[in-house]
N, C-alpha and C positions, 0 to 999 in steps of 0.2 A: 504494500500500500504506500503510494506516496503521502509526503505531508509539506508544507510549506514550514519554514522560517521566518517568524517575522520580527524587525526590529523595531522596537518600543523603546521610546525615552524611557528613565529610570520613573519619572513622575507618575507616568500613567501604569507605569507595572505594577508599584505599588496601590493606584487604584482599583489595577482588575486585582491584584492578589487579596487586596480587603474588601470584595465584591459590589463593589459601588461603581466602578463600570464593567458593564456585560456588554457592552459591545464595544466593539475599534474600530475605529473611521479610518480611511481609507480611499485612495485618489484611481486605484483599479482592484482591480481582482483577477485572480488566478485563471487562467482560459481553462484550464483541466477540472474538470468536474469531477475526477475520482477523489480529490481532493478532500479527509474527512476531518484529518489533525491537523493541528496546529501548532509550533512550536513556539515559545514569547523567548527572545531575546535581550534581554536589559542591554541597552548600550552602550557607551562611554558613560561614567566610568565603570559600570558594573562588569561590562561586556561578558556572561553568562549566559544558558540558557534556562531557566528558573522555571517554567512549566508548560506545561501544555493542556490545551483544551479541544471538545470536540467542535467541529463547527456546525452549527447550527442551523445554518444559513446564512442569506445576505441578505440585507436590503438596500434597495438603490431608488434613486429618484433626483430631483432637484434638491441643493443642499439646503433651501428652505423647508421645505417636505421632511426631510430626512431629519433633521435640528428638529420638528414640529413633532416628530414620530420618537427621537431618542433622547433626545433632552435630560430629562430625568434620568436616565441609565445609561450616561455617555460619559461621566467621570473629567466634562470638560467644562470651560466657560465656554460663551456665545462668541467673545473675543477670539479666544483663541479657533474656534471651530471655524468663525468665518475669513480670521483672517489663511488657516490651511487650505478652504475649498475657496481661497479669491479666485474669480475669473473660470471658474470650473461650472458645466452644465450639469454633471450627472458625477452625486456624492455616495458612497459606499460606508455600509456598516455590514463587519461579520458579525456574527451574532455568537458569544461568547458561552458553550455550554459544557458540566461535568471538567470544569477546571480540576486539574492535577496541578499543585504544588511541588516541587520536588527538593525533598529533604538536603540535598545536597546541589547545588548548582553547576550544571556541567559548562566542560568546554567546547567551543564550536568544532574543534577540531573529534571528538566523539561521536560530529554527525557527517565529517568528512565536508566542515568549514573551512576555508580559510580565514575569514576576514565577513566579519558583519556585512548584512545585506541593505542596499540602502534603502529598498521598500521589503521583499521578500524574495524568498531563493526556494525553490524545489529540494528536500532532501529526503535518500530511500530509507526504507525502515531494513 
């Protein structure tokens, strides 16, 4: 099974890790649909890969729509959310489920990393 990599400032890891954001925004999304896990990244300084969840889904629309839809469960301000989707038509949330913590934070290199990904990278189980 494939699963994706993705890189998360350290701010918002610690939001989804104390479940106040279930989902992450995002500017695309993965074309592979087999796509089920998810790997979180902490990045500079953490640079770790601290847990994984299942995904749940997406949701996509206009990044007003989508703020109107995640708001509450988006672990961001309005500030920052609009100024990531400035000048963008179509806003992206995975939808964050059955989060795994991992007791020990690994390194990229365990999943056959080199170097952080600067949205997301494909890696094999």
């Amino acid at each position: 099974m494939r699963k994706i990599l993705l890189s998360i400032k350290p701010c918002f890891v610690a939001e989804i890790l104390a479940g106040r954001k279930t989902v992450e925004y995002r500017k695309r999304i993965p074309q592979d649909d087999i796509v089920r896990q998810v790997l979180i990244y902490s990045s500079h300084p953490v640079k770790r890969v601290v847990a994984e969840f299942t995904l749940g889904g997406y949701l996509s629309g206009n990044p007003e729509w989508l703020w109107g839809q995640t708001s509450e469960i988006g672990g961001i301000s309005k500030e920052v959310f609009d100024r990531y989707f400035e000048g963008k038509d179509v806003a992206y949330a995975y939808q964050i489920e059955h989060l795994q913590i991992f007791e020990q934070p690994k390194p990229l290199a365990d999943y056959g990393v080199e170097r952080g990904p600067q949205d997301f990278c494909y890696v094999e189980e």
